[in-house]
GUSE-542495 format. One record per residue (C-alpha): x, y, z. Coordinates in Angstrom, 1 decimal. Example, Ala and Ser with C-alpha at 12.3 -4.5 7.8 and 13.67 -1.06 7.14 Angstrom:
2
<site xx="12.3" yy="-4.5" zz="7.8"/>
<site xx="13.7" yy="-1.1" zz="7.1"/>
This chain:
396
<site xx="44.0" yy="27.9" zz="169.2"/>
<site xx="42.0" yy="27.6" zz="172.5"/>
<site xx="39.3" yy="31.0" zz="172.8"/>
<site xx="37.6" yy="31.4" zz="175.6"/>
<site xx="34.0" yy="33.4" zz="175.1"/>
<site xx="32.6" yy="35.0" zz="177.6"/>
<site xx="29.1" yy="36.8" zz="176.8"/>
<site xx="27.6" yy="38.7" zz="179.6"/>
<site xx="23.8" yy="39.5" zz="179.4"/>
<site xx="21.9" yy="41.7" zz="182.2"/>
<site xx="21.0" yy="39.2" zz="184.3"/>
<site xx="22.9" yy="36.2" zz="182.4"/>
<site xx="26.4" yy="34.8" zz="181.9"/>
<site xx="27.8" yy="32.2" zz="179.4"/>
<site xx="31.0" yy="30.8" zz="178.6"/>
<site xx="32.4" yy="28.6" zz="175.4"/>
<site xx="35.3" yy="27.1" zz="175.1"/>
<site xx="36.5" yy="26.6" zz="171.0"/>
<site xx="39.1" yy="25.1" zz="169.7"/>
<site xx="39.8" yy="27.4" zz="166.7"/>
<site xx="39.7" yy="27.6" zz="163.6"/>
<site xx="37.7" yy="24.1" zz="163.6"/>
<site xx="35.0" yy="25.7" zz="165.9"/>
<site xx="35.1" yy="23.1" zz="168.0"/>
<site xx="33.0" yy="23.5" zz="171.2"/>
<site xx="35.1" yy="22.2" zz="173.9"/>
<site xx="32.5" yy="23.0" zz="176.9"/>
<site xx="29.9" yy="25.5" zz="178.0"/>
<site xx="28.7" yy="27.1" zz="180.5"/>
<site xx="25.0" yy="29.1" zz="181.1"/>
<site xx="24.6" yy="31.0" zz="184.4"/>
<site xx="21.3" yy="32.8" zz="184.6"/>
<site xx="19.1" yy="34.8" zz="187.4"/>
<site xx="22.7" yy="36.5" zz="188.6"/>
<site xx="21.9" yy="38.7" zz="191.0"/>
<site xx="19.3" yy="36.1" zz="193.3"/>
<site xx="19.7" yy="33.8" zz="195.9"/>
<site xx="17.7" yy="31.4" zz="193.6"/>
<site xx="20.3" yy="31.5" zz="190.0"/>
<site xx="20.7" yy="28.2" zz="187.7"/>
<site xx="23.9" yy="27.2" zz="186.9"/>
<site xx="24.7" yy="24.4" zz="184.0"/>
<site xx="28.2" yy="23.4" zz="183.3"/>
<site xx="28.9" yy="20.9" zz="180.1"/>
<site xx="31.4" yy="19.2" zz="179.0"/>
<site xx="31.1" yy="18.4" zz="175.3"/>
<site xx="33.0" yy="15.3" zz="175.0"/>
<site xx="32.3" yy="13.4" zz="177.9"/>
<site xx="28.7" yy="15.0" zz="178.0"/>
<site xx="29.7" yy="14.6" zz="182.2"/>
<site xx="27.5" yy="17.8" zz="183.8"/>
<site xx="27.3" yy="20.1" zz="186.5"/>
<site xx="23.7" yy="21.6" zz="187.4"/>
<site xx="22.4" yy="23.7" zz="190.2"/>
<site xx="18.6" yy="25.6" zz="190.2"/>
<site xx="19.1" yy="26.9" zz="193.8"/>
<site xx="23.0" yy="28.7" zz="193.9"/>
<site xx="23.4" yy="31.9" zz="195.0"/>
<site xx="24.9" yy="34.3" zz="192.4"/>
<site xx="25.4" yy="37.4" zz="194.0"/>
<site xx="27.4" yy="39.1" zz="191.2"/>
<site xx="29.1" yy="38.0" zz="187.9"/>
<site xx="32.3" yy="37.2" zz="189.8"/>
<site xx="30.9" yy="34.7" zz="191.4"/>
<site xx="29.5" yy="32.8" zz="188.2"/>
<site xx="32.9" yy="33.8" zz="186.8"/>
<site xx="34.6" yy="31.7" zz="189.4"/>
<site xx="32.1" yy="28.8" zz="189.4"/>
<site xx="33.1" yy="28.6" zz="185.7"/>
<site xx="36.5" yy="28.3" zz="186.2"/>
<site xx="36.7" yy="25.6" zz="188.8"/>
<site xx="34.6" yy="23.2" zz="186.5"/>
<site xx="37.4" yy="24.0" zz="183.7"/>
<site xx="40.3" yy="22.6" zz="185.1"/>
<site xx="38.4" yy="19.9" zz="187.5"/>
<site xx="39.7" yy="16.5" zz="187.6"/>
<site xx="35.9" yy="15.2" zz="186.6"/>
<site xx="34.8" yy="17.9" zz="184.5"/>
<site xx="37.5" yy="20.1" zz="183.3"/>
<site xx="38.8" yy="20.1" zz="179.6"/>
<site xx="42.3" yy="21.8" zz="180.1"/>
<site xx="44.4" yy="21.2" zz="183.0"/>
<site xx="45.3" yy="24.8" zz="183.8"/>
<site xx="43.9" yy="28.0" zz="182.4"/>
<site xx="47.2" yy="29.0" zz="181.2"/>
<site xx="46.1" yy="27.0" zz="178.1"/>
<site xx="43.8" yy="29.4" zz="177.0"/>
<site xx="45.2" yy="31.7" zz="174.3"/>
<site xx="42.8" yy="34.4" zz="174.2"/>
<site xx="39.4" yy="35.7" zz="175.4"/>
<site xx="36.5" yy="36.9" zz="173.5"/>
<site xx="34.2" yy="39.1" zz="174.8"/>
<site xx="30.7" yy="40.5" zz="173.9"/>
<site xx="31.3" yy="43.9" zz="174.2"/>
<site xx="28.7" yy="46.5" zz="174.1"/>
<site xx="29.7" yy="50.2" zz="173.9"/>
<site xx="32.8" yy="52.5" zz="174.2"/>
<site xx="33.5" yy="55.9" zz="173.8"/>
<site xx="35.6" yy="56.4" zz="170.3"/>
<site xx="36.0" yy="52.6" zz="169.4"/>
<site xx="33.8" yy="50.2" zz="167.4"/>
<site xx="33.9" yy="46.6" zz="165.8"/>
<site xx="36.8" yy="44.1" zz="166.7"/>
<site xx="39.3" yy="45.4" zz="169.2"/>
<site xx="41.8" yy="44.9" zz="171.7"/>
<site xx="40.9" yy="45.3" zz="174.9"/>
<site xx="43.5" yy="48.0" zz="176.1"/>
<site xx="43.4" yy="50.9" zz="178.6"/>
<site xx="42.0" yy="53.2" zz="176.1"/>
<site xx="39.3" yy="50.7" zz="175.2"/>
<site xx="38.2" yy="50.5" zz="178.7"/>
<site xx="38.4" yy="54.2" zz="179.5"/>
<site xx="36.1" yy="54.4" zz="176.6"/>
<site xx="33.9" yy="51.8" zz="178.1"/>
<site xx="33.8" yy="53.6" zz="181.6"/>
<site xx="33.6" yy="57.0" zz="179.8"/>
<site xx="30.5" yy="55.0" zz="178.8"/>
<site xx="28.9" yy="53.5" zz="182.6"/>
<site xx="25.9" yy="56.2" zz="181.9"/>
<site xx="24.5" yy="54.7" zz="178.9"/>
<site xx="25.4" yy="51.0" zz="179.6"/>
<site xx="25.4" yy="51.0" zz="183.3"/>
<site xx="24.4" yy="47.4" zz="183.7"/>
<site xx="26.3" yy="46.2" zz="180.6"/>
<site xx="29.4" yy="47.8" zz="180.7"/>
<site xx="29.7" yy="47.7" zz="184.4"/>
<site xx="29.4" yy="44.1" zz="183.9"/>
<site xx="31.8" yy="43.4" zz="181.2"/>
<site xx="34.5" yy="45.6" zz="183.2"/>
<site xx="33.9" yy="44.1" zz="186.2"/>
<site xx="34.5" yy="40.6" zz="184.2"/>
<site xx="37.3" yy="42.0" zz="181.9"/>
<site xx="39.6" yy="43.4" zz="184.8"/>
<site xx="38.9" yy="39.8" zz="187.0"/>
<site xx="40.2" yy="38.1" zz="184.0"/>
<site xx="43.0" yy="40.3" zz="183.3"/>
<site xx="43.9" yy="39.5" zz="187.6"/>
<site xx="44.0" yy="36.0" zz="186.5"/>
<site xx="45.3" yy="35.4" zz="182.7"/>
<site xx="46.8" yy="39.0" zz="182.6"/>
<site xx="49.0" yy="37.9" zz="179.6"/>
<site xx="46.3" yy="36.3" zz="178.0"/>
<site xx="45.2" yy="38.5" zz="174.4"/>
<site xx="41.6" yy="39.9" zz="175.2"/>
<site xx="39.3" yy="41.1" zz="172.7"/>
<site xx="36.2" yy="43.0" zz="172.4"/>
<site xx="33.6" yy="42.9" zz="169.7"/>
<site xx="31.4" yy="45.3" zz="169.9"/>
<site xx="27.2" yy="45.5" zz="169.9"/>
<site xx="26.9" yy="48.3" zz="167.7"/>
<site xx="29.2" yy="47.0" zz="165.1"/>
<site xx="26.1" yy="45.4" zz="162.9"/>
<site xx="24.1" yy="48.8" zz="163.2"/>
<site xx="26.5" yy="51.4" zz="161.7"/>
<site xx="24.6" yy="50.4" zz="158.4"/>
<site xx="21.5" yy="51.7" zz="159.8"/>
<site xx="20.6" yy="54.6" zz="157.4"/>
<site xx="20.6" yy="58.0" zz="159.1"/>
<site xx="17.1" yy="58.8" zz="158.4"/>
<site xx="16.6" yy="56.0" zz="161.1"/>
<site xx="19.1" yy="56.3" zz="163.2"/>
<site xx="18.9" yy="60.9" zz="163.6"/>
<site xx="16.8" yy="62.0" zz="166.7"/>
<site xx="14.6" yy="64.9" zz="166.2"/>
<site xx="17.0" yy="66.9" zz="168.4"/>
<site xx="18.8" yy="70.0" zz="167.4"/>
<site xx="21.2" yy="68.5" zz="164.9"/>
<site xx="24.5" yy="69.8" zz="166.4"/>
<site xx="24.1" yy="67.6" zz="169.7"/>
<site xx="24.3" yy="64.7" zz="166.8"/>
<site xx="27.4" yy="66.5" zz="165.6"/>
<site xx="29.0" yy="67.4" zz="168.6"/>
<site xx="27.9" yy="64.4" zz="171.1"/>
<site xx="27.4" yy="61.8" zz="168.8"/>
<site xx="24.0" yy="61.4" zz="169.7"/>
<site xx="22.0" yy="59.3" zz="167.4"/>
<site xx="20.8" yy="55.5" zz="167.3"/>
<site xx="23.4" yy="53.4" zz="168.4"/>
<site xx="21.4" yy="49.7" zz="168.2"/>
<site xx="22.4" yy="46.4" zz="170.1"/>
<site xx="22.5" yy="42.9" zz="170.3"/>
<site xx="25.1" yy="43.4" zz="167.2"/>
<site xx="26.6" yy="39.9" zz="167.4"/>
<site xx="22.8" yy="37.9" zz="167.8"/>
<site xx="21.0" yy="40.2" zz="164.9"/>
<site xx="24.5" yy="39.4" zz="162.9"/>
<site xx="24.9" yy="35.8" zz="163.4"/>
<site xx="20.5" yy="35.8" zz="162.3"/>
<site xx="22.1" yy="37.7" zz="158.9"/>
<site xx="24.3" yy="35.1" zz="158.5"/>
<site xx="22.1" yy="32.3" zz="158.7"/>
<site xx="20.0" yy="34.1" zz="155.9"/>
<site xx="22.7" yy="34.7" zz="153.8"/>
<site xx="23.9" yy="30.6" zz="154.2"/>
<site xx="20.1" yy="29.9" zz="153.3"/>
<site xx="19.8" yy="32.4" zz="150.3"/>
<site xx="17.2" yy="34.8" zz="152.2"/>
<site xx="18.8" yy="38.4" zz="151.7"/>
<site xx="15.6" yy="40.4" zz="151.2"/>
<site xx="13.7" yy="41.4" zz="154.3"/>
<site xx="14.2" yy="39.6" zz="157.6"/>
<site xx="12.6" yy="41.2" zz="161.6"/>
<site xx="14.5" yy="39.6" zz="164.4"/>
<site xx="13.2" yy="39.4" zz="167.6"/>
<site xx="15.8" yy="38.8" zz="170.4"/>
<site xx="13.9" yy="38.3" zz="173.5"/>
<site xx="15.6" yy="37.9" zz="176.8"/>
<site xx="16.5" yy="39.5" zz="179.8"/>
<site xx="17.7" yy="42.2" zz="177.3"/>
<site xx="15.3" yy="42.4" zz="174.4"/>
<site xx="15.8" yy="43.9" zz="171.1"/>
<site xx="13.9" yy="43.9" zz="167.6"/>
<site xx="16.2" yy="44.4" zz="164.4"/>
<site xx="14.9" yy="45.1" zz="160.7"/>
<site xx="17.4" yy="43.4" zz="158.8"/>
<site xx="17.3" yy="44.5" zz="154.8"/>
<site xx="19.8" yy="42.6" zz="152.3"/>
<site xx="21.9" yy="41.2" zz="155.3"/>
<site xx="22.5" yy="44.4" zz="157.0"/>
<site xx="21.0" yy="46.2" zz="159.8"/>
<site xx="18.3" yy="48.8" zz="158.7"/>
<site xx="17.1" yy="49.5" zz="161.9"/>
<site xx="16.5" yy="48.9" zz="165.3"/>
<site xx="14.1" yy="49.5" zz="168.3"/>
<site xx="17.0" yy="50.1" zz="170.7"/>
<site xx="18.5" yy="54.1" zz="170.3"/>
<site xx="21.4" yy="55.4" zz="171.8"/>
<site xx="21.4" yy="53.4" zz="175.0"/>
<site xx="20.2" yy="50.3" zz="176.7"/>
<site xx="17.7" yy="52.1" zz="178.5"/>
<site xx="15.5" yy="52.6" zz="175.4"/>
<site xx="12.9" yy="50.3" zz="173.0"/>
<site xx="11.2" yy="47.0" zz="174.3"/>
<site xx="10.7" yy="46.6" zz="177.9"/>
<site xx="14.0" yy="44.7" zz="179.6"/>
<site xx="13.9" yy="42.2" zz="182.4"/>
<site xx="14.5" yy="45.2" zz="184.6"/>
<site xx="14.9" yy="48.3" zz="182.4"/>
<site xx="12.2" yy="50.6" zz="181.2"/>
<site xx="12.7" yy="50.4" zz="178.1"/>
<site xx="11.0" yy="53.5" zz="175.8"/>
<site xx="9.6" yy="56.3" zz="178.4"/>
<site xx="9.0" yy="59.9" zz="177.7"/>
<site xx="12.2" yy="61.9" zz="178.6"/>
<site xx="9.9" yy="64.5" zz="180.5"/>
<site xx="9.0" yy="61.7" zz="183.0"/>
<site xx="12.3" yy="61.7" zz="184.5"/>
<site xx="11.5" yy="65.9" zz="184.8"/>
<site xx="8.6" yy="65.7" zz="186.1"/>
<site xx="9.6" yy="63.1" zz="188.8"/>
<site xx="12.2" yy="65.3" zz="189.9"/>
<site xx="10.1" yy="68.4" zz="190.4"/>
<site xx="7.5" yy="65.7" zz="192.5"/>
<site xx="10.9" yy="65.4" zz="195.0"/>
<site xx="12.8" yy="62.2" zz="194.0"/>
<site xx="16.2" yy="62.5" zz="193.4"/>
<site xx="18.4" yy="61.8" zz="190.2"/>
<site xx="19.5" yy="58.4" zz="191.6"/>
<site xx="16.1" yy="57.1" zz="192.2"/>
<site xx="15.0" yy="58.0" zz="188.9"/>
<site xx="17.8" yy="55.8" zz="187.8"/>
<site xx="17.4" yy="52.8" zz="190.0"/>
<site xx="13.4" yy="53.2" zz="189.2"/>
<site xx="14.0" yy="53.3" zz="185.5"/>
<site xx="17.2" yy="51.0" zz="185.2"/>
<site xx="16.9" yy="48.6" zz="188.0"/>
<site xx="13.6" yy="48.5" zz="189.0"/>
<site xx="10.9" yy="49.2" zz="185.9"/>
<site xx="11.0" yy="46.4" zz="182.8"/>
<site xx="8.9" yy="43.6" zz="183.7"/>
<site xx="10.1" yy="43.4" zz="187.5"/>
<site xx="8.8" yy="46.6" zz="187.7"/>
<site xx="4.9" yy="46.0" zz="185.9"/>
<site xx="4.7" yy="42.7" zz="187.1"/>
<site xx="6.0" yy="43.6" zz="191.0"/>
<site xx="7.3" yy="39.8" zz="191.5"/>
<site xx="9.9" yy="38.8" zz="189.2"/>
<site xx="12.2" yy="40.1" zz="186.4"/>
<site xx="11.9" yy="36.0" zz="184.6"/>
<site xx="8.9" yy="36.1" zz="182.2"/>
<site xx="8.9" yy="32.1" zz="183.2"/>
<site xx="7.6" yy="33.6" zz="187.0"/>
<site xx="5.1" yy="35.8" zz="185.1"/>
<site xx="3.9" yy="33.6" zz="182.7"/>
<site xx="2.8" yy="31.0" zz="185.4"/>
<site xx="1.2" yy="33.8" zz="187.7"/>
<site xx="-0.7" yy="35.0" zz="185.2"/>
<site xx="-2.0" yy="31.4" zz="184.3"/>
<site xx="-3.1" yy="31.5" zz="188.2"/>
<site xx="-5.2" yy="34.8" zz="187.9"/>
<site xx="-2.2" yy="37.6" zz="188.3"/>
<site xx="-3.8" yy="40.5" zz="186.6"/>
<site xx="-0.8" yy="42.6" zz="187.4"/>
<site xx="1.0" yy="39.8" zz="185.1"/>
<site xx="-1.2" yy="39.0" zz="183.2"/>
<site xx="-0.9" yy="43.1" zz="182.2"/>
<site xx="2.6" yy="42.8" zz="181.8"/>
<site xx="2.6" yy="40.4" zz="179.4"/>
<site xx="0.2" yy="42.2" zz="177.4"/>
<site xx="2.7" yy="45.2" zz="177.7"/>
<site xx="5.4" yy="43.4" zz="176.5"/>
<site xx="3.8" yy="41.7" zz="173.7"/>
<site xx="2.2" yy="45.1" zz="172.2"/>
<site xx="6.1" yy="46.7" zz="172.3"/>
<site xx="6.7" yy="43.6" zz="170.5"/>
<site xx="4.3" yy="43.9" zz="167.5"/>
<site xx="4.4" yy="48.1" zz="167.4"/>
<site xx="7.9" yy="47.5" zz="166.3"/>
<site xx="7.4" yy="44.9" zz="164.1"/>
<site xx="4.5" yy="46.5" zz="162.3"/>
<site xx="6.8" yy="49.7" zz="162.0"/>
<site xx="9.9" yy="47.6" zz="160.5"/>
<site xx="7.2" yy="46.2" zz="158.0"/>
<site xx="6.0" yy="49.7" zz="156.6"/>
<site xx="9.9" yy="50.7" zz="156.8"/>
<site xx="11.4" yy="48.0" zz="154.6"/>
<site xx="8.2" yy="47.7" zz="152.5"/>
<site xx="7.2" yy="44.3" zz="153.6"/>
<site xx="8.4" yy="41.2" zz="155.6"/>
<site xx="9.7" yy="38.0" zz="153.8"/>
<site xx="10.8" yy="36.3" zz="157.8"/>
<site xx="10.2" yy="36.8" zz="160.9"/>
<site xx="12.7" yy="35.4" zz="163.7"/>
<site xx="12.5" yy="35.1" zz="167.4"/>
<site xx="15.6" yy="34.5" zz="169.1"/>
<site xx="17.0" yy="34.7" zz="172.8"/>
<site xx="15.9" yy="32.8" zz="176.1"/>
<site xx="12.0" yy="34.6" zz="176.0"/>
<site xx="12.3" yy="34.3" zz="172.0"/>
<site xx="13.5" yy="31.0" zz="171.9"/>
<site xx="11.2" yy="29.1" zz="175.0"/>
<site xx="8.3" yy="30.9" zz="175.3"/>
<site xx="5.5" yy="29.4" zz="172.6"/>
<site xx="2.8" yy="31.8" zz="174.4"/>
<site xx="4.6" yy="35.1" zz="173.6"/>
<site xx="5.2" yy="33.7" zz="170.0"/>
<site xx="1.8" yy="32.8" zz="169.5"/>
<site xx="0.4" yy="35.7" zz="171.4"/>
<site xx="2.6" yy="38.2" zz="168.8"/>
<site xx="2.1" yy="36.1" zz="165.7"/>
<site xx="-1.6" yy="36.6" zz="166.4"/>
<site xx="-1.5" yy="40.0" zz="166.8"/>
<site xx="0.2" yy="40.1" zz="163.2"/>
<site xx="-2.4" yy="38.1" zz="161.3"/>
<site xx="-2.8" yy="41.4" zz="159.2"/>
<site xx="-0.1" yy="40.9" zz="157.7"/>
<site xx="-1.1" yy="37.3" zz="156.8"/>
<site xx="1.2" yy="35.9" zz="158.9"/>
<site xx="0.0" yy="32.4" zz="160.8"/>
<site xx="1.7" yy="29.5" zz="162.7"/>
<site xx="1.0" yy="26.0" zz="163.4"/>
<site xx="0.5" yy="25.5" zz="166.9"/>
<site xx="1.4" yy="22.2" zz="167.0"/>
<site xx="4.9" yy="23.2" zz="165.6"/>
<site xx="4.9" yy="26.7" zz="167.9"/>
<site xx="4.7" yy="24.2" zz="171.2"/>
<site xx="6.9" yy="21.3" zz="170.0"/>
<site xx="9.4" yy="23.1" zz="167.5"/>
<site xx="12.9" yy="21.6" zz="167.8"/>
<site xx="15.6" yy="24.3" zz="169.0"/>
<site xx="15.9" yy="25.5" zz="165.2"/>
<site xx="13.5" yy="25.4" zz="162.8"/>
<site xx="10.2" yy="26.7" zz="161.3"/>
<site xx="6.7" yy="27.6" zz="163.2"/>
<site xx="4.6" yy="29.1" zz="160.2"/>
<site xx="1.5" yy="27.7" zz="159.3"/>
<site xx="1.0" yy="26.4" zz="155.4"/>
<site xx="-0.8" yy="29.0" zz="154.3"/>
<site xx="1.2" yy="32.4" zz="155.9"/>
<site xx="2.6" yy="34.8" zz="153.7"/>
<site xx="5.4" yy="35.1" zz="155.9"/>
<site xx="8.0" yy="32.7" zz="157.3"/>
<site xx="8.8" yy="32.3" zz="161.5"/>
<site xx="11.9" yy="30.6" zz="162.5"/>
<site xx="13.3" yy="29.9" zz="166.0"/>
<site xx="16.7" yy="30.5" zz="165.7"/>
<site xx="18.8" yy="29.6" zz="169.1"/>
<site xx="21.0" yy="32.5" zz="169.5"/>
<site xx="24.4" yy="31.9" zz="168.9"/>
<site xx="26.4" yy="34.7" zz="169.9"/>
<site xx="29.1" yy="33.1" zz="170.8"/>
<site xx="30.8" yy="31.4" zz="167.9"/>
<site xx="30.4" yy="34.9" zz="166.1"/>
<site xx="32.3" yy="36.7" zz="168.5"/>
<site xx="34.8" yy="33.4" zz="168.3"/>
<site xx="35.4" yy="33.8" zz="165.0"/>
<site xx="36.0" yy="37.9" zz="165.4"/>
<site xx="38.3" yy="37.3" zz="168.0"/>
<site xx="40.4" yy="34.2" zz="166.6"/>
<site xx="40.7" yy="36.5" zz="162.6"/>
<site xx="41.8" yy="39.4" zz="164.9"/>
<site xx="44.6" yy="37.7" zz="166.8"/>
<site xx="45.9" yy="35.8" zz="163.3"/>
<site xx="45.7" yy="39.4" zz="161.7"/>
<site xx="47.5" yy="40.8" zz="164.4"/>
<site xx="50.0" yy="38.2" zz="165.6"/>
């Protein structure tokens, strides 16, 4: 069966092509910086290895990385299928919807629930709808399935998950910690459980989105995102944590409910401290050249980073791993280093030789740490594969 993936992050877009059950990567496709004049676009093929890479294309919206995927598919040079109508279903990372949770078909009540939804996931879910209803224009008989973001966290113990609110909003609204990044923290559980690590695992996806996950006995325990997107670490572009009385307090000071938004959803995260880019790559290297302003938000980002962490540790009672994860978790050896160092409490240490020239999976800690680092390349994807090609067998 031929399932087509399609993961959208904030400010990121990637496509696999399987061949299931044998999860067989057909091709790939990363799009990132959507949204800029100035986006990257790589387009493999996995057999013939023939490519397709651009660092300057204009990527005004997903649509149009949507359709650059597309035309590579089915090209005479770089295509693996001759027509789309080969594909038999499409997976999709889903992230919240009103009423629904785990592996589901992508019907109208689905997607009301998701639009029901726009205020806590604006970017996210107006993304994914946006991508779900182009692809139902053009494979509209095609199965679509969602798997959802929260799915991993419902095992999140209440006592970690209940807001000191008045208890009947949790009742009545449903208010309480939702958690993300379900299908990255859960394909990092898996890879624990294939290695025989169960006990007590942080993971540290760090991207244009970025998330840290307490992990205890293969199952989520807790997480630093809450009920929406808008909370925990700082994003590429979103606050992250605030307190809720700045939003009050800005109003009363005359700016109106939609640029409190577009301050805290579009315009704060680390385009907002560092004031020249949302890509920690930009404000790493203007921070090397004196950028203070960067150089600050950097330091912001990498406190976030350990105040978690440390409070995950006194949570599950200690810390057997630590994972980093995601584009920033994955590439960036000075925000590993700079948060590994910060957790040398714990006797936690890594080889710097190892930190700078790890290969895309394996292990950074020194000889002599207490606790264990992996890189782990996110691999969102062939979970959400998997989900979708046991949900269309189960439901065929």
């Amino acid at each position: 069966m031929l399932v087509l993936i399609s993961n959208v992050g904030s400010t990121s877009l990637k496509f696999k092509l399987y061949d299931m059950p044998s999860e067989l990567v057909l091709c790939e496709a990363k799009i990132e910086r959507i949204g800029s004049l100035n986006g990257i676009y790589h387009y493999k093929n996995s057999s013939s290895l023939k490519e397709h890479n651009e660092t300057e294309v204009a990527l005004e919206s997903y649509q149009t990385g949507i359709s650059l995927f597309l035309k590579d598919l089915v090209s005479e040079e770089l295509g693996v299928i001759k027509t789309i109508n080969e594909i038999e279903a499409i997976g999709f990372k889903t992230v919240i919807s009103k009423g629904f949770n785990g592996t589901v078909e992508l019907n109208d009540d689905v997607m009301k629930g998701m639009k029901d939804y726009l205020f806590i996931a604006p970017v996210h879910n107006a993304a994914y709808i946006s991508a779900i209803e182009q692809f139902k224009e053009i494979l509209g008989d095609t199965p679509m399935v969602g798997v959802f973001e929260t799915s991993f966290h419902r095992t999140i113990p209440l006592k970690n998950k209940l807001y000191p609110i008045p208890y009947e909003w949790y009742e009545k609204y449903g208010i309480a910690k939702n958690g993300f990044h379900g299908a990255s923290f859960t394909y990092i559980a898996n890879r624990a459980r294939r290695d025989g690590e169960y006990n007590r695992i942080i993971g540290c996806h760090l991207g244009g989105s970025s998330s840290i996950c307490a992990i205890k006995d293969g199952k989520s325990y807790d997480s630093s995102f809450g009920f929406s997107l808008q909370t925990g670490l700082p994003h590429a572009n979103r606050s992250g944590d605030c307190d809720p009385y700045i939003s009050l307090f800005l109003e009363n000071e005359g700016l109106s409910k939609e640029e409190i938004i577009e301050g805290l959803s579009h315009k704060g995260g680390l385009i907002g401290m560092s004031g020249i880019s949302n890509d920690l790559r930009e404000i790493e290297e203007a921070a090397n050249k004196g950028n203070e302003r960067c150089r600050l938000t950097i330091d912001v980002y990498v406190n976030d980073i350990v105040r978690f962490i440390g409070s995950f540790y006194a949570e599950m009672g200690g810390l057997d791993k630590l994972v980093f994860t995601g584009g920033i978790g994955e590439n960036s050896a000075m925000i590993r280093r700079e948060v590994c160092k910060a957790l040398s409490c714990f006797g936690l240490s890594i080889d710097e030789e190892l930190n700078n020239n790890v290969p895309k999976d394996g292990y950074i800690q020194s000889a002599d740490s207490k606790i264990k680092v992996q890189i782990i390349p996110a691999n969102e994807e062939l979970g959400i594969a998997i989900e979708t090609y046991n949900y269309i067998k189960a439901n065929a």
